[in-house]
C-alpha positions as CSV (number, residue, x, y, z in Angstrom):
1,X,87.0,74.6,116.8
2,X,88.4,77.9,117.5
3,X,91.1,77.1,120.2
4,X,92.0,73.8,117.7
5,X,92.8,76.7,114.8
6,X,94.8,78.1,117.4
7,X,96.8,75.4,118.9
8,X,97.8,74.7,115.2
9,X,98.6,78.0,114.7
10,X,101.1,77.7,118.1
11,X,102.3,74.9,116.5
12,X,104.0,76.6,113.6
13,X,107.9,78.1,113.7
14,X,107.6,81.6,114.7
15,X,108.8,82.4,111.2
16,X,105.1,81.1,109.7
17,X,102.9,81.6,112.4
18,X,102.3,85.3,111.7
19,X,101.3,84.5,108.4
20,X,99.2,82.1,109.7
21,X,97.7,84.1,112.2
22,X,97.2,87.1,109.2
23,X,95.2,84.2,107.2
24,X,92.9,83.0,109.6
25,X,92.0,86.9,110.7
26,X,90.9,87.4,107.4
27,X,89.3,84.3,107.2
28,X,87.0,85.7,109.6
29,X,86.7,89.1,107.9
30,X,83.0,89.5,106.4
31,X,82.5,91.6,103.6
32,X,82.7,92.0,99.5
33,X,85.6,90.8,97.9
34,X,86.5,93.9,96.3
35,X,86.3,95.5,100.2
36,X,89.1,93.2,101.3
37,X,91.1,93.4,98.5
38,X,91.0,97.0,98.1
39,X,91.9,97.0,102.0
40,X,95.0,94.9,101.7
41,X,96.1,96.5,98.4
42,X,96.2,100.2,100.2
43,X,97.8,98.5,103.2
44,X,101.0,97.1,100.7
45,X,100.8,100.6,99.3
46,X,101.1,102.0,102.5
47,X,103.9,99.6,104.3
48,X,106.0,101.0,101.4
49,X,106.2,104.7,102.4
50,X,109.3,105.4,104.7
51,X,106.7,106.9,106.9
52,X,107.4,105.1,110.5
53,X,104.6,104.5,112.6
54,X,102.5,106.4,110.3
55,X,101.8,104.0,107.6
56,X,98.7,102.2,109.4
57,X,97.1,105.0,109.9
58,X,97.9,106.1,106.2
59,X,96.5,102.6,105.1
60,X,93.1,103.0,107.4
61,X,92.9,106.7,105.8
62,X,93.3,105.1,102.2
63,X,91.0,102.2,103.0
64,X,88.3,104.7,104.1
65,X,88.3,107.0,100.9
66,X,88.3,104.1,98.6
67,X,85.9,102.0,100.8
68,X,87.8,99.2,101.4
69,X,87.6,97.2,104.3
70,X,89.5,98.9,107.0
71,X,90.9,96.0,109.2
72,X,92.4,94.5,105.6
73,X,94.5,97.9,105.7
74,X,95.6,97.8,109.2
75,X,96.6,93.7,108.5
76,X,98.4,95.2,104.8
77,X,100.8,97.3,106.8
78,X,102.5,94.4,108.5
79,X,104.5,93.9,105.6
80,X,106.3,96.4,107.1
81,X,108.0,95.6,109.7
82,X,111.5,96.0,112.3
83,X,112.8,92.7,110.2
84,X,111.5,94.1,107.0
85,X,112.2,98.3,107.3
86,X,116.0,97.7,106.1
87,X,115.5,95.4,103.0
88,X,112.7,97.2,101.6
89,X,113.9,101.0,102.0
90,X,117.6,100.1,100.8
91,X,115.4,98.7,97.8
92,X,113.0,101.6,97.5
93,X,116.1,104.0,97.5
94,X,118.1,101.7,95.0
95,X,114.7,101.8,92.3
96,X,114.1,105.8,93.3
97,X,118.4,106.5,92.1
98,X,117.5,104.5,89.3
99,X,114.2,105.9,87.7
100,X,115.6,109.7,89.1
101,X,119.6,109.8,87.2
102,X,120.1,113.2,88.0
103,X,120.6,111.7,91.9
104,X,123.4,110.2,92.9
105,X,124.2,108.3,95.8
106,X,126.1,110.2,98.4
107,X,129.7,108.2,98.8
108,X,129.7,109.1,102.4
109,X,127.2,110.6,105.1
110,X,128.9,114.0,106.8
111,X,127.3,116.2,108.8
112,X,129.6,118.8,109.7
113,X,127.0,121.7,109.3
114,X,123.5,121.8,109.0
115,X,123.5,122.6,105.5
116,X,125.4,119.3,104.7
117,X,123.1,117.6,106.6
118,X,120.1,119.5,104.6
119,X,122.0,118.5,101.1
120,X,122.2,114.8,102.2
121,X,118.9,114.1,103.5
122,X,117.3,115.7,100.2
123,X,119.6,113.5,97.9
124,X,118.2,110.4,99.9
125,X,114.8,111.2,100.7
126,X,113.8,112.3,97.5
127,X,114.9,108.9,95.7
128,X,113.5,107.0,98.4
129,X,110.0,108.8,98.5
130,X,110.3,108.4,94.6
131,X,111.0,104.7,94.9
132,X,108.7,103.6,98.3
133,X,105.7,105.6,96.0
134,X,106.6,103.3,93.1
135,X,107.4,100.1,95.0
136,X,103.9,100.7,97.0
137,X,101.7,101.5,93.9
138,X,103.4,97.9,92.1
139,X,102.7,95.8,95.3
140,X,99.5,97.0,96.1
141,X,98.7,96.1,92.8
142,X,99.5,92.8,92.7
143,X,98.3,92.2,96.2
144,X,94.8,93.8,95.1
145,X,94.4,92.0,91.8
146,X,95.5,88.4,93.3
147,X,93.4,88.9,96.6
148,X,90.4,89.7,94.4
149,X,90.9,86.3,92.1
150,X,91.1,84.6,95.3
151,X,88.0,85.7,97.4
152,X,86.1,85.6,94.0
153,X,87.1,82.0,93.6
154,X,86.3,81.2,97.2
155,X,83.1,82.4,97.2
156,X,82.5,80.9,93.7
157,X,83.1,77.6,95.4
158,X,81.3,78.2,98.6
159,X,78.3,79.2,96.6
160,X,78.6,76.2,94.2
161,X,78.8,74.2,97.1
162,X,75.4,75.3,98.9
163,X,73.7,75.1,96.0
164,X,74.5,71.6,95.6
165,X,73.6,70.8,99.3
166,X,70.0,73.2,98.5
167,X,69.6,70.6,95.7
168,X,70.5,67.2,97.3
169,X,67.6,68.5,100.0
170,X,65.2,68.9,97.6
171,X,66.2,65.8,95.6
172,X,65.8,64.1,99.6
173,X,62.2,65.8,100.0
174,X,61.0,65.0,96.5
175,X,62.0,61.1,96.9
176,X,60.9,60.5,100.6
177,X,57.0,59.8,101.0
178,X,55.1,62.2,103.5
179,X,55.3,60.8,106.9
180,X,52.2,59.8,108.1
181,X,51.4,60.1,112.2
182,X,50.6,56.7,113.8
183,X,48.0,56.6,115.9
184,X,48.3,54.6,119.1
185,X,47.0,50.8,117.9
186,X,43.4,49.7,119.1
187,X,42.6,53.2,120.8
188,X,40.3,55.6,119.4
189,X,41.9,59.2,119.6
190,X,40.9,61.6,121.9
191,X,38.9,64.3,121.3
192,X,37.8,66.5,123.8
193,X,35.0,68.9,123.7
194,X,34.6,72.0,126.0
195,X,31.6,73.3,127.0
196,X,31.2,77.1,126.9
């Protein structure tokens, strides 16, 4: 069954089949719905900050001080990725300018001394930290509250589900007569005695 999942998985456009591959890891992730969810909501949060290489081990931190489920967090952070680092930070800067107006965008980068270069980088970073801290707190959010519904209903299911198999068993028992052990036709049984 496994290597079938995974053939299917192969199957896909290289576009889906990391999605596909996220889904069935956490598919196979055992724990409390509001563990995984609280892991992938602090893993959005996390993909968010311009923090390079950093933002796993941000999301594993977050995960372990609001006890989520830390392989969740480590999954959350691939939101944030080579194809993905562009989009989301020109967005994140574009939402920091706008809920910070006493920023402005610089018209052009120049670095001819080091204290342009200081001005510049702390008109950017701040309305991108600003904005990647707002971004990540919205998406986590949603990715926590819809993640919860959905393990909730899952389990909902899977429970209503044994219960009805529990019930058909004992419907099964309760109609079936009691087997009763045939004896071998036109032979007395056996018993044997020993002697002590």
């Amino acid at each position: 069954m496994k290597s079938s999942v995974y053939h299917k998985i192969r199957r896909l456009s290289p576009r889906w089949r990391w999605l596909s591959a996220l889904r069935h890891r956490l598919r196979q992730v055992r724990d409390r719905p509001h563990s995984i969810a609280c892991g992938l909501g602090v893993g959005v949060f996390a993909s968010c900050l311009p923090l390079f290489g950093g933002q796993t081990a941000i999301g594993v931190l977050l995960a372990i001080l609001l006890r989520g489920n830390k392989l969740c967090a480590a999954l959350g952070t691939w939101l944030s990725n080579p194809f993905t680092y562009l989009p989301m930070f020109w967005l994140n800067y574009n939402l920091g300018l706008l809920l910070l107006p006493s920023f402005r965008a610089p018209d052009r980068l120049r670095w001819d001394s080091l204290d342009d270069m200081l001005q510049q980088m702390r008109d950017i970073s701040i309305p991108l930290g600003v904005g990647s801290v707002v971004m990540g707190l919205l998406l986590g959010s949603i990715t926590y509250a819809a993640s919860l519904s959905i393990l909730t209903l899952r389990n909902q299911r899977i429970e209503r589900r044994r219960q009805a198999i529990l019930e058909q068993r004992k419907r099964d028992r309760q109609e079936s007569p009691p087997r009763s052990v045939a004896l071998p036709s036109g032979k007395p049984p056996k018993i044997v005695e020993y002697n002590q």
